[in-house]
C-alpha positions as CSV (number, residue, x, y, z in Angstrom):
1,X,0.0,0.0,0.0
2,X,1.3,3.4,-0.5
3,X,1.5,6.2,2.2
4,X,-1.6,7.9,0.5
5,X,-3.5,4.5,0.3
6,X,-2.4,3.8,4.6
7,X,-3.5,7.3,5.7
8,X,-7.2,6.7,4.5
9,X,-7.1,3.5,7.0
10,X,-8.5,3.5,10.4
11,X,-6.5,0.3,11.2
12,X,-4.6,-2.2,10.3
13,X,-5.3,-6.3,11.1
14,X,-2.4,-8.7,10.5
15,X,-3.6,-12.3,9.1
16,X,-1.1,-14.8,9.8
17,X,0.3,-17.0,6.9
18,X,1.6,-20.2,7.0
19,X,3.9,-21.8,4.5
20,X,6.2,-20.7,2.0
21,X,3.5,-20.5,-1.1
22,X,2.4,-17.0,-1.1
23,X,2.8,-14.1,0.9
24,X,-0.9,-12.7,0.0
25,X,-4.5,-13.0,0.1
26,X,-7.0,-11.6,-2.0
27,X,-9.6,-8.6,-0.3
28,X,-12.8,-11.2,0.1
29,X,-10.7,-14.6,1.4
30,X,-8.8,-11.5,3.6
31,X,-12.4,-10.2,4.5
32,X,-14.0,-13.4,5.2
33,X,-11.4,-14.5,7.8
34,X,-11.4,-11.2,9.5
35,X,-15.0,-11.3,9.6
36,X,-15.6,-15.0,11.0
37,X,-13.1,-14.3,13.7
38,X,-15.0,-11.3,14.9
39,X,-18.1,-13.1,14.3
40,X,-16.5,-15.8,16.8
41,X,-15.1,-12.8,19.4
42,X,-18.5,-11.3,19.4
43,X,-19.9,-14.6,20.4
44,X,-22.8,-14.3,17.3
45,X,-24.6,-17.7,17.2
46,X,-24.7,-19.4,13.8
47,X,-27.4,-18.7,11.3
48,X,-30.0,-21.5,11.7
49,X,-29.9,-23.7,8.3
50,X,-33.5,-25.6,6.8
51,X,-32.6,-28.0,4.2
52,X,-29.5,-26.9,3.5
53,X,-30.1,-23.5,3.3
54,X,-29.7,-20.6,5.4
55,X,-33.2,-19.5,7.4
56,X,-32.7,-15.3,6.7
57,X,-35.7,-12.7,7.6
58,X,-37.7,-11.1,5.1
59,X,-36.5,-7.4,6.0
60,X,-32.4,-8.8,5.4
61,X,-33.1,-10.7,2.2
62,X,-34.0,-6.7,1.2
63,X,-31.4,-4.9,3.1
64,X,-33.7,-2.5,4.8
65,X,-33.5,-1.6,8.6
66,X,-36.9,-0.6,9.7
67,X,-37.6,1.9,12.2
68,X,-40.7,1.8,14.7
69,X,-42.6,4.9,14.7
70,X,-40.8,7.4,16.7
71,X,-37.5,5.1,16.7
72,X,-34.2,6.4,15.2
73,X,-30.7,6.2,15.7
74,X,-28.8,9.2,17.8
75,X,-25.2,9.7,17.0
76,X,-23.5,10.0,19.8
77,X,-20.6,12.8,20.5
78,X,-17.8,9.7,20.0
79,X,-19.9,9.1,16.6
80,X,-19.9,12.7,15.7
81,X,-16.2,13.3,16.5
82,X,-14.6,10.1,14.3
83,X,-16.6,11.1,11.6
84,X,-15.2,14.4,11.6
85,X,-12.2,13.4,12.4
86,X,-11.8,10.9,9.1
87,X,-13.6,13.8,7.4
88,X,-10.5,15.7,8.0
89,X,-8.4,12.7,7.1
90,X,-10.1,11.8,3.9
91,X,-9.6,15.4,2.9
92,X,-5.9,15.8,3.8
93,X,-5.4,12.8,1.9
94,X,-7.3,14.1,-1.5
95,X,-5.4,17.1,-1.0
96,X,-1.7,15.6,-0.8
97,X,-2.9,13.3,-3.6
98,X,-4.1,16.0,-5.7
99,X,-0.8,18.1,-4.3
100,X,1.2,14.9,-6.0
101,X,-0.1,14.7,-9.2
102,X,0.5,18.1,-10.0
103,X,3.9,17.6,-8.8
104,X,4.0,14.8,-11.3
105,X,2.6,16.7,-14.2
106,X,4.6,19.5,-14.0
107,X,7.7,17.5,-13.9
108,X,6.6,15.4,-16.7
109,X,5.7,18.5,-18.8
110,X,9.2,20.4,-17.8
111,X,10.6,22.3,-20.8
112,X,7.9,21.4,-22.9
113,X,7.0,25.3,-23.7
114,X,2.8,25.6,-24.3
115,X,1.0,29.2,-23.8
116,X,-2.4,28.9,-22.5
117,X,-4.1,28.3,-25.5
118,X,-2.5,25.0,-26.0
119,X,-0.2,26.1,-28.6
120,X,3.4,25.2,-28.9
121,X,6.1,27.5,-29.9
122,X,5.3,27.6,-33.9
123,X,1.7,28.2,-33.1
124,X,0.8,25.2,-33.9
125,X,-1.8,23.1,-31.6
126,X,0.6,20.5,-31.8
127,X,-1.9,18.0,-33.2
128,X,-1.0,15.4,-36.2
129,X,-3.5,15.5,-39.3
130,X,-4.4,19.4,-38.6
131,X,-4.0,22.1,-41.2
132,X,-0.9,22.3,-42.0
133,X,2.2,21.7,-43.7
134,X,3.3,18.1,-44.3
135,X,7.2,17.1,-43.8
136,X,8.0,18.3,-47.7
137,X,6.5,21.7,-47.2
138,X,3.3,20.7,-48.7
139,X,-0.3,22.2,-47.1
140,X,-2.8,19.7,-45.7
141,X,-5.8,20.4,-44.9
C-alpha cells in the first residue's frame, strides 16, 4: 500500500500466513477470515440452516433496517467526533494526492513550452493531421 493509500485507513489487522506459497491473500478470502473471527469474538450464534439453506428474515433478504414509529438512531458525540475526524483525514489525503499529481505533471511537462491556449512555440496546436504543412512543405488540410 502506499503512504496515500495507509493514511485513509483506520486500522490495520495482520492475518497470519503459514507456508512458503504465497505471501498474499486476495480482499474477500482477507475479508472473510477477519469477519468469521469477529463473528466468533463477538460470540454471534450461527445462522440457523433448513434444508441446507440458510433461514434469513424477510427485511435482510432486502437490506432494509426498519424503524418503529418514533424510533431512530442518535449519533452519539464519540460518533460525531470520528466522523469528523476521518472527514478531515479523507480530505488531507485528496489534497496531498491532488498536491502529488500536479507535482508529477509538471515535472513530466518540464521544458515542454505551451502558452495557455494549447499552442506550442510555432503556433501550432501540436496535433497530427491538422492544417498544416506536411514534412516536404506541402499544405494539408
Amino acid at each position: 500500500m502506499s503512504k496515500v493509500q495507509m493514511q485513509h485507513c483506520d486500522d490495520f489487522v495482520y492475518i497470519p500466513q503459514y507456508g512458503k506459497g504465497t505471501a498474499s491473500l486476495n480482499v474477500s478470502n482477507a475479508a472473510a477470515i477477519v469477519m468469521h473471527h469477529f463473528a466468533v469474538w463477538a460470540d454471534y450464534k450461527e445462522q440457523e440452516i433448513n434444508e441446507h439453506k440458510f433461514v434469513v428474515e424477510e427485511e435482510a433478504k432486502h437490506g432494509k433496517r426498519k424503524f418503529g414509529e418514533g424510533e431512530s438512531y442518535e449519533y452519539t458525540e464519540a460518533d460525531l467526533r470520528k466522523r469528523a475526524e476521518r472527514e478531515a483525514r479523507r480530505k488531507a489525503a485528496l489534497e496531498r494526492l491532488m498536491q502529488q499529481t500536479l507535482d508529477e505533471v509538471r515535472e513530466k511537462t518540464r521544458g515542454i513550452d505551451v502558452d495557455h491556449n494549447g499552442e506550442d512555440e510555432d503556433g501550432e496546436d501540436g496535433e497530427d493531421g491538422e492544417d498544416g504543412q506536411d514534412a516536404d512543405g506541402e499544405n494539408i488540410h
